[in-house]
N, C-alpha and C positions, 0 to 999 in steps of 0.2 A: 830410651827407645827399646823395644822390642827388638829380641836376637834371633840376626837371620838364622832359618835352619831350610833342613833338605828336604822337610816333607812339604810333598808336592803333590800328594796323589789322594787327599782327600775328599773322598764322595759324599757326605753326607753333612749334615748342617754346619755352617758354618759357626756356629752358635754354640756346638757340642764341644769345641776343644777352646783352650785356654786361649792359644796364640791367635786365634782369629775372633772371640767372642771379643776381645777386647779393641779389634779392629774396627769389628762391624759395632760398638756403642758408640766410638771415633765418628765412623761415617756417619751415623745416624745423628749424631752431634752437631755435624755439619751441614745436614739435610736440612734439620729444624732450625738451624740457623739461617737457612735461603739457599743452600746448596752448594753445588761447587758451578764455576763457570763456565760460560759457552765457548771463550775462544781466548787468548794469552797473546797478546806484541811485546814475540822476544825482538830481539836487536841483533844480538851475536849469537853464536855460538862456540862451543868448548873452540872449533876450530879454528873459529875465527880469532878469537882472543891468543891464542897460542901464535897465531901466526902473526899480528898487530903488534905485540907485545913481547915480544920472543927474545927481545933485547936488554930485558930490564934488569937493573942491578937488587940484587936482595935488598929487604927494606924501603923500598919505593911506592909512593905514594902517588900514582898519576892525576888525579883530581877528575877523571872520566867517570863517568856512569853509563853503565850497561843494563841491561837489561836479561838474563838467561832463565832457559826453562829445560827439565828433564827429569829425569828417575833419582830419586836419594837413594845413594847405594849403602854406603852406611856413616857413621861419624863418630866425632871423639869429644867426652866430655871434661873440659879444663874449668870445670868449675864459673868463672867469667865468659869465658869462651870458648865458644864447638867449632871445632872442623868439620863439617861435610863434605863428601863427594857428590857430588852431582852430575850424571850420565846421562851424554846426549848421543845426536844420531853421530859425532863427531869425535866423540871420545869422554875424557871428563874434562872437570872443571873445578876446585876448591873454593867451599866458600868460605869465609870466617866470618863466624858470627859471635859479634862482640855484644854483649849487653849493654854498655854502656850508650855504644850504636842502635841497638834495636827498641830499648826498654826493656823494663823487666817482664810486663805481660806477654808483650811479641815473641822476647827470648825465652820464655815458661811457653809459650803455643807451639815454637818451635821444637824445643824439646821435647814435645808432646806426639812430633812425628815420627813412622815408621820406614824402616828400609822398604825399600820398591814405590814408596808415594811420588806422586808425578809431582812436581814442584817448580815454582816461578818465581825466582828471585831479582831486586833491584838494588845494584850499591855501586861502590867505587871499584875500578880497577887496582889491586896494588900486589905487590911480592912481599911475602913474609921475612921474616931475619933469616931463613932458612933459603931464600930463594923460590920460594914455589906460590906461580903466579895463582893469583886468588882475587875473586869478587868478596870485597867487603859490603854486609845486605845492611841494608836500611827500612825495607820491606821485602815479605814475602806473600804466595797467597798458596793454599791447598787447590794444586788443579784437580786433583784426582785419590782416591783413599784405593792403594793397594791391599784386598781385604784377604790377601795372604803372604805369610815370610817368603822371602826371596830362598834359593840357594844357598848353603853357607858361603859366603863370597872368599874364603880363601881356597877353597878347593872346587867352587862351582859345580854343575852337574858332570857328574862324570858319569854314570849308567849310560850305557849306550844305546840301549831301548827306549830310556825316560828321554833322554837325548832329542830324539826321531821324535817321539812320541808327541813330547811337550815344548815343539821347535821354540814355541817364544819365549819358556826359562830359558833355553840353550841360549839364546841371541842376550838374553839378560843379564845372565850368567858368565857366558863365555866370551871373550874375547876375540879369541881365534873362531869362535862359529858367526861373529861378526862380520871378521876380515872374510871369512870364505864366502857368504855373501854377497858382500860388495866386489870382492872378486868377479864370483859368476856373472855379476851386471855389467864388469866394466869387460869382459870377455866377450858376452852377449851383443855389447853395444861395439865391439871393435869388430868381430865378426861381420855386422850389419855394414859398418863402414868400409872395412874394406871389401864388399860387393858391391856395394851403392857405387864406391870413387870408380869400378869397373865397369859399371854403366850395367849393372843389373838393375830388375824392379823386384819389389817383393811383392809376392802376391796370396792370398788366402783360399787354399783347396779342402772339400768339405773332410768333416769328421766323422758324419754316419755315411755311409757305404749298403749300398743293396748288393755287393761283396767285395771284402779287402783283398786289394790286389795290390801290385807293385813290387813284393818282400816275400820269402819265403819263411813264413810267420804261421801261428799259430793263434785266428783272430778273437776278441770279447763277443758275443754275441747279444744282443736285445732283439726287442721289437716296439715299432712305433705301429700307438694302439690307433690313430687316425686313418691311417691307409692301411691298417692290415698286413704291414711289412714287414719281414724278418731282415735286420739291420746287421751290420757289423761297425766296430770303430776302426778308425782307419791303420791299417800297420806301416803306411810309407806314405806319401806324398807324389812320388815320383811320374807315377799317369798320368792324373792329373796336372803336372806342370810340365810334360811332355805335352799335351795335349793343348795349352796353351802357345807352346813351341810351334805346333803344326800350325796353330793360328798368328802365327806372324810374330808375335812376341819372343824376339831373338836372345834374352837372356833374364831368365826369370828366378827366383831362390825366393825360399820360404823360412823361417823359422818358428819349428811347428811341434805340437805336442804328439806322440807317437802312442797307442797303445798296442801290446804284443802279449796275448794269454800265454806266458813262460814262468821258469820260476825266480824266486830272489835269491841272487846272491852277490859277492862283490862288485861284477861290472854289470849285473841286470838287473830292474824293474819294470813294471809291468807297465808303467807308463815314463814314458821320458824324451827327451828334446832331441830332435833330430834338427840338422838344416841342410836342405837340399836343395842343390842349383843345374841349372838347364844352359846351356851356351850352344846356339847357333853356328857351325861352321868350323869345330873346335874339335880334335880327338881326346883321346885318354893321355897324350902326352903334354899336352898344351894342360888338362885339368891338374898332370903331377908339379906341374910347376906353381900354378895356383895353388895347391895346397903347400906346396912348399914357401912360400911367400905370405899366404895368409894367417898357419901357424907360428912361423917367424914373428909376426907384427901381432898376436896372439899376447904370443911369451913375453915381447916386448910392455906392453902396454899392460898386464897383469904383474909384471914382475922388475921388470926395466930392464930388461935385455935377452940373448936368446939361452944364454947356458944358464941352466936350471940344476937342482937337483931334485932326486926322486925316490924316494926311501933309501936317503942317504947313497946314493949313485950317479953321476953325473953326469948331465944331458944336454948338448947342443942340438939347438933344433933351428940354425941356422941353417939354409939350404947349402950345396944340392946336397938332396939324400940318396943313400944307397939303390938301387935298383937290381931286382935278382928275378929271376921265373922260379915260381912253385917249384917246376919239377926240377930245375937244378937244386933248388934247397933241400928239394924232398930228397933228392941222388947223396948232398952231401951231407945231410945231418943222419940219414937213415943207413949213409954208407951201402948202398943199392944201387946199381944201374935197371930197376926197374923204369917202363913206361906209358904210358898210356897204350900201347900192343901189347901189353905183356900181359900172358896168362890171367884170366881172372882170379884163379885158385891162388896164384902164387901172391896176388897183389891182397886177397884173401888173409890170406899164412902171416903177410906181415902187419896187415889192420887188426889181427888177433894178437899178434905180440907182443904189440903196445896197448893191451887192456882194450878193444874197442870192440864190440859187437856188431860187424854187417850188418843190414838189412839185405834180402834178397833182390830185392830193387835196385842197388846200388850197382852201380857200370863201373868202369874203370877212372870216369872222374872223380866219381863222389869216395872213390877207397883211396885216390890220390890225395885229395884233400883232406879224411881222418886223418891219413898218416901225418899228414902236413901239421893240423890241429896238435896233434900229439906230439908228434915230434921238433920240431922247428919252431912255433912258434910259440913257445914259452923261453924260446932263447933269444930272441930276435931284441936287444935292447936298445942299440942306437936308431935312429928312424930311417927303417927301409920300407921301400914301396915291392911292394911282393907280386910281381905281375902275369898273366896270362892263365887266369882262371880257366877250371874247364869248361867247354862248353855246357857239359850235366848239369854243370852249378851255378850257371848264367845264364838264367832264360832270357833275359833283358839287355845282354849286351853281344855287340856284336862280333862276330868271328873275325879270329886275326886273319889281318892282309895277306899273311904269309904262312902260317901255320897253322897245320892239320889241328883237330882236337883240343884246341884253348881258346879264348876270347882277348879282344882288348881291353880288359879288364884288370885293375890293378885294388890293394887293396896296403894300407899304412899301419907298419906296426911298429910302436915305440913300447921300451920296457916292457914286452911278454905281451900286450892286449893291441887289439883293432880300433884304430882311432878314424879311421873314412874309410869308403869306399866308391870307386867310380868307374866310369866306362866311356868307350866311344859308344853311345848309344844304338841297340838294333833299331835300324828306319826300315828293314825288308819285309812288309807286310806279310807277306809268306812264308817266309825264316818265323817270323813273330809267331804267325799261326801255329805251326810244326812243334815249335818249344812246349806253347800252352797245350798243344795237345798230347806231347810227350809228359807234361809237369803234371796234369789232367790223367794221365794214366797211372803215375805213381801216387796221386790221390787214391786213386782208387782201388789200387794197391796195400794202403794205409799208410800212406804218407801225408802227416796233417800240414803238415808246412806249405806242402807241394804247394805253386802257383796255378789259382781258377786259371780260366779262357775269360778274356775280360775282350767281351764283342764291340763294344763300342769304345774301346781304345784300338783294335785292331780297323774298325770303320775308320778311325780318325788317320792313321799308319796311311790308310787308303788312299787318303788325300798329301798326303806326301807331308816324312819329317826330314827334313836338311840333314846334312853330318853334324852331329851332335856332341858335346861333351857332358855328362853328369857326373853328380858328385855327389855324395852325402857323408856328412860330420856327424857322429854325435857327440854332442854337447855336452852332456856330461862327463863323460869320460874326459875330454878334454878339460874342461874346470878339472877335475879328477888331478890330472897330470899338472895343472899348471900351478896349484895350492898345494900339492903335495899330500894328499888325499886318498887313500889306499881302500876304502868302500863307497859305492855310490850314494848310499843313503848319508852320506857326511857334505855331500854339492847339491841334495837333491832339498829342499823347505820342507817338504812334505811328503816324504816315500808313502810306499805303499805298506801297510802293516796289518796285522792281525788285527780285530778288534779283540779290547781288552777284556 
């Protein structure tokens, strides 16, 4: 057999180098032979036979016939007989391949195959003197000619750009970029369940935008050449399933792809998973217990239970969690009785102290919240809910019951980063307007983030939105924390990247 290696990144004929011209005479061997086939009846899997068979005493001979099919990862030659591994969606799976079993032709064709060839084998079940359960083949067929070496399979891809770049060696390769995977799915899919068992719908709100509202983002822009219309991609979901809201459907969530013109770095890409929910009749305290409950069953169901750890740090994310206000965190981490009354200059003095640059636009919430950024929340490591945003920085939600200058708004931060956020929704048409026209003036200002006037979300307000709760996860970050994943591009199939 041909020895796996690491290159991976060649452009040009396949024909020019050694290790693949010898591939592509293989396949073409196989072409002129009738081809390879339309479709394979396996039977089991790696999984399933482990789990069937789990009991076996070494040297055992079941007298079963299976059926497996997957990737030859690589194999061992004993002269009479090969060991292969063979990699499925499930894990692997050993096959021994005895000549005496195969014949000598079969066993010379076999021998003849490369690591990464997709393969479909038929033999006995049994365990070796060594214990390691194994399909003994009696036939096999080439489903597929891998016309390049794999990874070196002892050390796999480790570039972490080739990584990103060439996700399907990574998933071939790696093991652990397997598990993170199937992770995300099984996160994804319990996420959905526990809003569904809430009596939520999921529902589908558009991606082009004649302009992105909902987020203070920074949006992709195109144009759709049939109407002549300068488009945006969408930054948030939220209108839109508020808007739904006003139309009678009392509890709605989405899990939705996001795009936001920012740049990359560990917790950001420019495009990536949000999921966002709407509940009829529900405040911002009713939404912290929901997330406290659904990250709970999260961890559980990715991990098997709630305490986790986290770049080797350890993490209960069984409920309740902490609950504190910005500005008391801002008082006690910054060691300041500053407030939202206090002097702009002096709230100034200390947003410069901690490395941040003003903009002149900025009021007393938005230097409250730098500080906050800066200071506090890279410390925040067990999961607290960080509550009463300021007004300045919540156009969307709405003013607390009882206090001047903040919102019902809360926002969750485990180990240093932002894992949701949510609010008692604004429903006051009026209030609603006021913001977009305040958010609309530090547009104009030159603030790109700043939230449009979105008129026909404000019509809708008109027709009345019930007390509300919303929420939004993002999903990545969450897989992030629950695999123990320290860059997004490592949860993400397909980041965003450079072309090469």
């Amino acid at each position: 057999m041909t020895e796996p290696t690491d290159r991976h990144d060649e452009g040009d004929d396949l024909e020019s180098h050694a290790l693949t011209k010898d591939r592509v005479d293989k396949y073409r061997r196989v072409i002129e032979g009738g081809g390879f086939p339309y479709s394979f009846n396996r039977t089991h899997t790696s999984g399933d036979l482990r789990a069937q068979y789990r009991d076996l005493e070494p040297g055992t001979e079941t007298g079963d016939e299976v059926t497996v099919a997957g990737r030859l990862m690589n194999t061992r030659d004993m002269g009479k007989l090969t060991f292969a591994v063979l990699s499925d969606v499930d894990g692997t799976i050993q096959l021994f391949v005895d000549e005496r079993k195969l014949g000598s032709d079969a066993f010379a064709a076999f021998a003849d195959l490369d690591s990464g060839d997709w393969v479909g084998a038929t033999g006995e079940v049994i365990t070796t003197k060594r214990g390691e359960l194994s399909v003994r083949i009696s036939e096999f067929t080439l489903l597929q000619k891998s016309l390049r070496p794999l990874p070196d399979k002892w050390h796999g891809l480790k570039d972490i750009e080739a990584r990103s770049r060439y996700r399907y060696l990574d998933l071939i390769a790696n093991e652990d970029a397997r598990a993170t995977a199937r992770a995300r799915a099984t996160i994804v899919a319990e996420l959905r369940r526990q809003f569904e068992m809430r009596g939520y719908v999921e529902f589908d709100t558009p991606t082009l935008l004649s302009q992105a509202t909902g987020a203070n983002a920074t949006p992709f822009e195109t144009h759709h050449n049939a109407l002549d219309l300068d488009m945006s991609l969408r930054i948030a979901t939220e209108l839109y399933l508020k808007r739904l809201v006003v139309g009678g459907l009392e509890k709605v969530y989405e899990v939705g792809r996001i795009f936001r013109n920012e740049g990359v770095d560990a917790t950001h890409n420019p495009e990536f998973t949000m999921l966002e929910s709407y509940e009829a009749f529900a405040d911002y305290d009713t939404i912290m217990t929901l997330v406290e409950e659904v990250f709970a069953a999260c961890a559980i169901a990715a991990t098997g239970g709630t305490a986790i750890e986290y770049g080797g740090r350890p993490l209960d994310l069984a409920g309740p969690y902490r609950r504190a206000t910005m500005l008391d965190l801002v008082q006690e981490h910054a060691d300041t009785d500053l407030d939202y009354d206090s002097d702009r200059a002096a709230l100034v003095d200390l947003v410069t102290s901690h490395g941040v640059e003003p903009q002149d636009v900025w009021g007393a919430g938005k230097l409250i919240e730098a500080i906050f950024d800066a200071v506090v929340e890279p410390h925040l490591w067990d999961p607290t809910f960080v509550t009463e945003y300021p007004i300045e920085v919540s156009p969307l939600s709405r003013a607390h019951r009882s206090k001047p200058h903040v919102t019902e708004r809360f926002e969750i931060f485990i180990a240093g980063s932002e894992y949701a956020n949510g609010f008692s929704e604004l429903n006051d048409s009026f209030d609603q307007r006021a913001r977009f026209e305040a958010q609309a003036s530090r547009k104009v200002a030159g603030d790109d983030e700043a939230h449009p006037i979105d008129e026909d979300y404000l019509r809708a307000l008109e027709y009345g939105l019930p007390p509300t709760g919303g929420l939004g996860i993002g999903v990545d970050r969450l897989v992030m924390l629950l695999t123990d994943k320290h860059h997004i591009r490592d949860v993400i199939l397909f980041p965003t990247m450079r072309p090469e």
